[in-house]
Biopython code that builds the backbone (N, CA, C, O; Angstrom):
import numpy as np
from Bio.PDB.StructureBuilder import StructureBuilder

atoms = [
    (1, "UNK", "N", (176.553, 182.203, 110.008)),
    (1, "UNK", "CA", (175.823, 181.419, 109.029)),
    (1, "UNK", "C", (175.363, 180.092, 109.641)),
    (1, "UNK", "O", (174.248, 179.608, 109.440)),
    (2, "UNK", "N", (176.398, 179.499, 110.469)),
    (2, "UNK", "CA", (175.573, 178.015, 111.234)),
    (2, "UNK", "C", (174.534, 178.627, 112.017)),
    (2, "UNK", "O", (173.433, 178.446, 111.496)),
    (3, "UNK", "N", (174.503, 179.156, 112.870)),
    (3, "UNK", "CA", (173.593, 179.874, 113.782)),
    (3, "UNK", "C", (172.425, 180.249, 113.265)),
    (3, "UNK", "O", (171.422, 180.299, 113.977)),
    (4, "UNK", "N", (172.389, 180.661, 111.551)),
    (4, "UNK", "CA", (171.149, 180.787, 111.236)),
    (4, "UNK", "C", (170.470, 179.283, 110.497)),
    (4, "UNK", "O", (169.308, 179.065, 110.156)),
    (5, "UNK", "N", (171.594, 178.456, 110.418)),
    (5, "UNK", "CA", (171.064, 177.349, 109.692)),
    (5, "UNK", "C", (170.503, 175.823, 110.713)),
    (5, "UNK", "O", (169.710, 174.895, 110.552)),
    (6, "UNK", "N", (171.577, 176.334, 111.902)),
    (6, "UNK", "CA", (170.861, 175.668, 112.779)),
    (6, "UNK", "C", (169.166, 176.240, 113.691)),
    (6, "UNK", "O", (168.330, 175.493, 114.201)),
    (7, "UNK", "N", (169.143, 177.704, 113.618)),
    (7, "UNK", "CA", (167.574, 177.688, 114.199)),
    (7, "UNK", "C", (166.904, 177.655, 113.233)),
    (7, "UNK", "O", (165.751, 177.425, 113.601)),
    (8, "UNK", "N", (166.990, 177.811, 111.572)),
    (8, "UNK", "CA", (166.069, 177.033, 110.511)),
    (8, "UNK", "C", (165.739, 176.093, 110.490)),
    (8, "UNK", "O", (164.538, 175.909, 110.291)),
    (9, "UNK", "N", (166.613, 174.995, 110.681)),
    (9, "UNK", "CA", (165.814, 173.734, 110.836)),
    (9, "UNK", "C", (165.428, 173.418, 112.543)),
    (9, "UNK", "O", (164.543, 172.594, 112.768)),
    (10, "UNK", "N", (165.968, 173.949, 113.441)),
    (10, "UNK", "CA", (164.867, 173.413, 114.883)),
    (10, "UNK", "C", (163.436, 174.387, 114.181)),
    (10, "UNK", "O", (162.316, 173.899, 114.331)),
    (11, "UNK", "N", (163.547, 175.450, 113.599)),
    (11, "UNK", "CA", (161.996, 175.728, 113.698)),
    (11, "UNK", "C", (161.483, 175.189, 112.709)),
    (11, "UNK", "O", (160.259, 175.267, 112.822)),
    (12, "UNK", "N", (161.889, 174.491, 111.452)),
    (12, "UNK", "CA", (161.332, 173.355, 110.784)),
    (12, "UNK", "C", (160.719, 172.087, 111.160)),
    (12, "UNK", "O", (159.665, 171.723, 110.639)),
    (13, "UNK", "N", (161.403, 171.317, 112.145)),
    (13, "UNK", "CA", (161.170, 170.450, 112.407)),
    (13, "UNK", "C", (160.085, 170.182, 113.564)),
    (13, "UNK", "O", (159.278, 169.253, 113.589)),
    (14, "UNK", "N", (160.284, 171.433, 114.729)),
    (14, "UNK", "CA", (159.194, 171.873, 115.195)),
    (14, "UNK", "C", (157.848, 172.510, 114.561)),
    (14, "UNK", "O", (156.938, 172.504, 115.390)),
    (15, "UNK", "N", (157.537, 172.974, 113.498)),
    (15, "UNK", "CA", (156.940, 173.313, 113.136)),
    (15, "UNK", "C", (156.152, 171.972, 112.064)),
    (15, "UNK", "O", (155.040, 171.977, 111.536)),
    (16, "UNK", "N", (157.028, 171.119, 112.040)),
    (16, "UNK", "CA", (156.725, 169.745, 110.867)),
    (16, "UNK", "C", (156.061, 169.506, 111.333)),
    (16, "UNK", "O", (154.852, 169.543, 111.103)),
    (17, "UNK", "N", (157.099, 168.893, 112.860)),
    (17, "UNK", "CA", (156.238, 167.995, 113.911)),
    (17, "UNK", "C", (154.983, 168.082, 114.580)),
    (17, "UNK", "O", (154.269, 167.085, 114.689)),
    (18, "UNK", "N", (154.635, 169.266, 115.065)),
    (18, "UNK", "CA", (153.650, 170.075, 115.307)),
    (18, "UNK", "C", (152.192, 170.150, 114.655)),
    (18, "UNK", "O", (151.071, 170.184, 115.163)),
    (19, "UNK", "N", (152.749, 170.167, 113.015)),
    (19, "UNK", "CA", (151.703, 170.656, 112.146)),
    (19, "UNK", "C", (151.028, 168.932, 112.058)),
    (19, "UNK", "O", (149.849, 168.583, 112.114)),
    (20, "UNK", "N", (152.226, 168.119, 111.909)),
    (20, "UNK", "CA", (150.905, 166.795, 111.407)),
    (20, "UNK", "C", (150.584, 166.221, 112.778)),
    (20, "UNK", "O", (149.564, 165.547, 112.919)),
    (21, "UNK", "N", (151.620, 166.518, 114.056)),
    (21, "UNK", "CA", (151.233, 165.563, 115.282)),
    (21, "UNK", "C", (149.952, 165.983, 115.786)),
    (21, "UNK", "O", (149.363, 165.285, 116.611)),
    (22, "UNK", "N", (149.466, 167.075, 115.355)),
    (22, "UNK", "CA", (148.208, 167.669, 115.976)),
    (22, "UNK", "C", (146.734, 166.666, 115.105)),
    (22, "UNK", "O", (145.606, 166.495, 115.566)),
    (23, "UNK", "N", (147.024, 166.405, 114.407)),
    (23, "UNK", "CA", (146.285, 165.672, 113.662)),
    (23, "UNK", "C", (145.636, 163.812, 114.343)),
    (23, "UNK", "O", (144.596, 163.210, 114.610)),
    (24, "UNK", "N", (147.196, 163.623, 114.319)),
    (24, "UNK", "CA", (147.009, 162.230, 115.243)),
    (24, "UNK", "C", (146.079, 161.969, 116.512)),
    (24, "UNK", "O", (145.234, 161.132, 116.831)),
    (25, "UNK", "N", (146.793, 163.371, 117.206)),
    (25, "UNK", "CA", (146.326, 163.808, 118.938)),
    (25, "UNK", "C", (144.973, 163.922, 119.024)),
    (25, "UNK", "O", (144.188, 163.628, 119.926)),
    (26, "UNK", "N", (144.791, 164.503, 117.697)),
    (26, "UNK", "CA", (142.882, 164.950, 117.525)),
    (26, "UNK", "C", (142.214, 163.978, 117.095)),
    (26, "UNK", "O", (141.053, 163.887, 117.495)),
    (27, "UNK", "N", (142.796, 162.849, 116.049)),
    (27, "UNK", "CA", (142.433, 161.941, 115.762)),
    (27, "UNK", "C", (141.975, 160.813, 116.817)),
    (27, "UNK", "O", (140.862, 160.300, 116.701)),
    (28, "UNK", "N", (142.925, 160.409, 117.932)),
    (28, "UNK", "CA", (142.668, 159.562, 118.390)),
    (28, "UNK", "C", (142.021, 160.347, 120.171)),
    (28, "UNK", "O", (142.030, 159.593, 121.144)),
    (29, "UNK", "N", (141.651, 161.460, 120.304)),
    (29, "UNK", "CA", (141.157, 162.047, 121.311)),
    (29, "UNK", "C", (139.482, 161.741, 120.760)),
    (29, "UNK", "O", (138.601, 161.093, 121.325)),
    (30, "UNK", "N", (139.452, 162.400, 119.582)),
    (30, "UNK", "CA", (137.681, 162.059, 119.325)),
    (30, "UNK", "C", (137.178, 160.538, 118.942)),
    (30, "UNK", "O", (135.976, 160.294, 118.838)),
    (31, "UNK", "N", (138.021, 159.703, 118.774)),
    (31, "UNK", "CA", (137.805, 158.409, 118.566)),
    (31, "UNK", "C", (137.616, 158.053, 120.133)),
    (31, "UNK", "O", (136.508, 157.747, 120.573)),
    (32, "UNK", "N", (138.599, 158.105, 120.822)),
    (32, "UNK", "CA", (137.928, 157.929, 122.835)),
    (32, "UNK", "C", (137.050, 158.573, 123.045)),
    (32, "UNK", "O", (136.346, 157.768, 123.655)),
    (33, "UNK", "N", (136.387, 159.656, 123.004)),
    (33, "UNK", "CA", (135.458, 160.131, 123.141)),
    (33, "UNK", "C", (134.174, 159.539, 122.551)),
    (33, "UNK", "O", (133.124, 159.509, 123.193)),
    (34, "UNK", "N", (134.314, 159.009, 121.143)),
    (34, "UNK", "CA", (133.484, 158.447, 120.891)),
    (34, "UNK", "C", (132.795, 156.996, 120.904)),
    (34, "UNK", "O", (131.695, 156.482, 120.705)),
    (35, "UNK", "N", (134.099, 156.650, 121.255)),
    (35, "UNK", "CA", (133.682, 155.108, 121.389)),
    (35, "UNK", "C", (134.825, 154.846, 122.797)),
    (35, "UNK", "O", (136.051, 154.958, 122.777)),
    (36, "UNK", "N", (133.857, 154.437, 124.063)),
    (36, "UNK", "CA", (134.428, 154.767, 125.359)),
    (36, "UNK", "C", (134.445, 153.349, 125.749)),
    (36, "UNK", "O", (133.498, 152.768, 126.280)),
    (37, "UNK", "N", (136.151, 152.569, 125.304)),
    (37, "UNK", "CA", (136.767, 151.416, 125.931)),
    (37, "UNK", "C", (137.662, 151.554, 126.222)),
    (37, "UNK", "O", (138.486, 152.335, 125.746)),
    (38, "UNK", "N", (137.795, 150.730, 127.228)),
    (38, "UNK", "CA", (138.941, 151.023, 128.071)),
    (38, "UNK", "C", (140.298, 150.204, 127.530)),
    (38, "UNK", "O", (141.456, 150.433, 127.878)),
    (39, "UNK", "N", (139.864, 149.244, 126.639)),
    (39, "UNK", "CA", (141.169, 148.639, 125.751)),
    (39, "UNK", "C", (141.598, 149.488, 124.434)),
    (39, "UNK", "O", (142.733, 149.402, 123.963)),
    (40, "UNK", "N", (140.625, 150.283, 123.906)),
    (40, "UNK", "CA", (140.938, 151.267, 123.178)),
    (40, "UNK", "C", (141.472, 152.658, 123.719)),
    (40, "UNK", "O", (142.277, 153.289, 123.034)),
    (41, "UNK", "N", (141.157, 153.007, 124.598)),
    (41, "UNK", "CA", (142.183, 153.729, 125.484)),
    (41, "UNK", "C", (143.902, 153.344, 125.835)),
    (41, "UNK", "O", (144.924, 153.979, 125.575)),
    (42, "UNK", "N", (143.751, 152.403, 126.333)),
    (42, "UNK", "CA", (144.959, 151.715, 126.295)),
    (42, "UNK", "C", (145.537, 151.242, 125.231)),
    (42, "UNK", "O", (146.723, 151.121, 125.536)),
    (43, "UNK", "N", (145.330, 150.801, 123.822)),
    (43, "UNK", "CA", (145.481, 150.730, 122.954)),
    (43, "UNK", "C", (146.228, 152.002, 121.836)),
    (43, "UNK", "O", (147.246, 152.061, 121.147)),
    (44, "UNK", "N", (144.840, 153.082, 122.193)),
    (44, "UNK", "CA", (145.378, 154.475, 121.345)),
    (44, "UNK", "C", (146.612, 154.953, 121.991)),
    (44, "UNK", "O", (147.495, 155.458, 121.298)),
    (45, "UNK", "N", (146.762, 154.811, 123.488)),
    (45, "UNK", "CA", (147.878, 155.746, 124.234)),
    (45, "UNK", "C", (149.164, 155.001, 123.239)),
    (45, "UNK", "O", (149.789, 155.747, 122.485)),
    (46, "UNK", "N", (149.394, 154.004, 123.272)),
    (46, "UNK", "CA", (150.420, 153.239, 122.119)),
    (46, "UNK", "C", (150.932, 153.820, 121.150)),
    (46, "UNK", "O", (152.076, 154.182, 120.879)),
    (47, "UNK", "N", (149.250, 153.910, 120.284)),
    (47, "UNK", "CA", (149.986, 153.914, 118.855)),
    (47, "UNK", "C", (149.800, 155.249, 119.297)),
    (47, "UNK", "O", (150.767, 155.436, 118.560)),
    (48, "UNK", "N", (149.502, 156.447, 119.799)),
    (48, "UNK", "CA", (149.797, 157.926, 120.252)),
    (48, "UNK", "C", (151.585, 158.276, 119.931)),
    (48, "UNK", "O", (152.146, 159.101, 119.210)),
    (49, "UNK", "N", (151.914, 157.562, 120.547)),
    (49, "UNK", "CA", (154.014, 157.536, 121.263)),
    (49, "UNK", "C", (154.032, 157.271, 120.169)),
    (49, "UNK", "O", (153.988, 158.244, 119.415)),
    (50, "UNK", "N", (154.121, 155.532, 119.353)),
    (50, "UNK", "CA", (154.556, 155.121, 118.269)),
    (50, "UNK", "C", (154.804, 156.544, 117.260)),
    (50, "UNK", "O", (155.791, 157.252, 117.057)),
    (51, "UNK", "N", (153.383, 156.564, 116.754)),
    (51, "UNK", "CA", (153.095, 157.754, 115.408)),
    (51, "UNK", "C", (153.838, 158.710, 115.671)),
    (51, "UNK", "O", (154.498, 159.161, 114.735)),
    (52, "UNK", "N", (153.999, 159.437, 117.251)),
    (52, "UNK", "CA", (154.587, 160.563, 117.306)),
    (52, "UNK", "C", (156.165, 160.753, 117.480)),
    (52, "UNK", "O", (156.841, 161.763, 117.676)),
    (53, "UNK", "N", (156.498, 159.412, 117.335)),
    (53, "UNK", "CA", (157.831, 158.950, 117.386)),
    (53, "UNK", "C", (158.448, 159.231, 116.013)),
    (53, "UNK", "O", (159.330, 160.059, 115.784)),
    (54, "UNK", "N", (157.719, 158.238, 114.942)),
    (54, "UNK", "CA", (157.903, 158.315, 114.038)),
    (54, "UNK", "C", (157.687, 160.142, 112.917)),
    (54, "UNK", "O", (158.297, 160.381, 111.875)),
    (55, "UNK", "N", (156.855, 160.914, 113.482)),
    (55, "UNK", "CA", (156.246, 161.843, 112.932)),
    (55, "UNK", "C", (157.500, 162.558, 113.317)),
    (55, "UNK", "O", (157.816, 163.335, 112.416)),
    (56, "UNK", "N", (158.662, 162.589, 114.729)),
    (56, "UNK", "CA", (159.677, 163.437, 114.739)),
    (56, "UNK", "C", (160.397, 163.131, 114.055)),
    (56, "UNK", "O", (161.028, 164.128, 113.706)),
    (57, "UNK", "N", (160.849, 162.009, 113.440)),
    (57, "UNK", "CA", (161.805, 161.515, 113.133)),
    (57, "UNK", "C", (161.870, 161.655, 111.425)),
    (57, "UNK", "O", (162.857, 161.799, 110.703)),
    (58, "UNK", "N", (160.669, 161.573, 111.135)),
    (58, "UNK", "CA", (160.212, 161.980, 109.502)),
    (58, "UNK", "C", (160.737, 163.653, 109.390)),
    (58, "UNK", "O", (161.446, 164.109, 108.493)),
    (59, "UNK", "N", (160.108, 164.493, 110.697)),
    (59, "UNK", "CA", (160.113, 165.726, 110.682)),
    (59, "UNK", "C", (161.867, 165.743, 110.337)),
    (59, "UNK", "O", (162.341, 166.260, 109.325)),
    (60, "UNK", "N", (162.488, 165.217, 111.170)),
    (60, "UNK", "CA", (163.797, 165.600, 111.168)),
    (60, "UNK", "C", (164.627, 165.400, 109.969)),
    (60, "UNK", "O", (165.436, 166.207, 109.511)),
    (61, "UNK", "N", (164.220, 163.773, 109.331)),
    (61, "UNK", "CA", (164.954, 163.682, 108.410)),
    (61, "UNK", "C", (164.220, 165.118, 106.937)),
    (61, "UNK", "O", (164.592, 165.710, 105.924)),
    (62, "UNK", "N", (163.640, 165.048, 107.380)),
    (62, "UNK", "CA", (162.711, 166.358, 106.352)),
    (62, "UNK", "C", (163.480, 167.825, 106.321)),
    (62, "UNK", "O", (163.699, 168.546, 105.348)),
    (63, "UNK", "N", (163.777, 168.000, 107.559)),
    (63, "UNK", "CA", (164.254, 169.354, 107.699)),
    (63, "UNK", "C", (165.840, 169.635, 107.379)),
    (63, "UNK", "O", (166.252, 170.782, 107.212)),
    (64, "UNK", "N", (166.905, 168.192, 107.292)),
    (64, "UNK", "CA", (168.008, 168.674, 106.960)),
    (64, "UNK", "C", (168.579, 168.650, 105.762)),
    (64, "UNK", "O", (169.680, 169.174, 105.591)),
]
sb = StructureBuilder()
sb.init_structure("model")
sb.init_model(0)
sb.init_chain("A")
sb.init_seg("    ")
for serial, (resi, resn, name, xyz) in enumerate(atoms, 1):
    if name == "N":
        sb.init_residue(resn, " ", resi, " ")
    sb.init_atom(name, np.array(xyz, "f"), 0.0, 1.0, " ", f" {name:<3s}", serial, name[0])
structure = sb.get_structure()
């Protein structure tokens, strides 16, 4: 019974994380693309980590 309750939530939380981090990644990939600075490059790579920091950590508290 742990064994099934522990790979329920890794594939929850992977699957959390996954589903909204793809959003961010895409978000701030077509924003560089579209508007090509090099302080906004350096800028997005930031809040990239930050958000996706936070997006596991939401995921996790979500999944148990």
């Amino acid at each position: 019974m742990d064994l099934f309750f522990i790979s329920n939530m890794i594939k929850n939380i992977i699957s959390t994380f996954f589903q909204n981090g793809i959003w961010v990644v895409g978000f701030f990939y077509f924003l560089i693309k579209i508007f090509d600075n090099k302080t906004l490059k350096i800028f997005s790579k930031y809040i990239i980590i930050v958000v996706l920091v936070l997006l596991f950590f939401h995921s996790v508290l979500v999944s148990i």
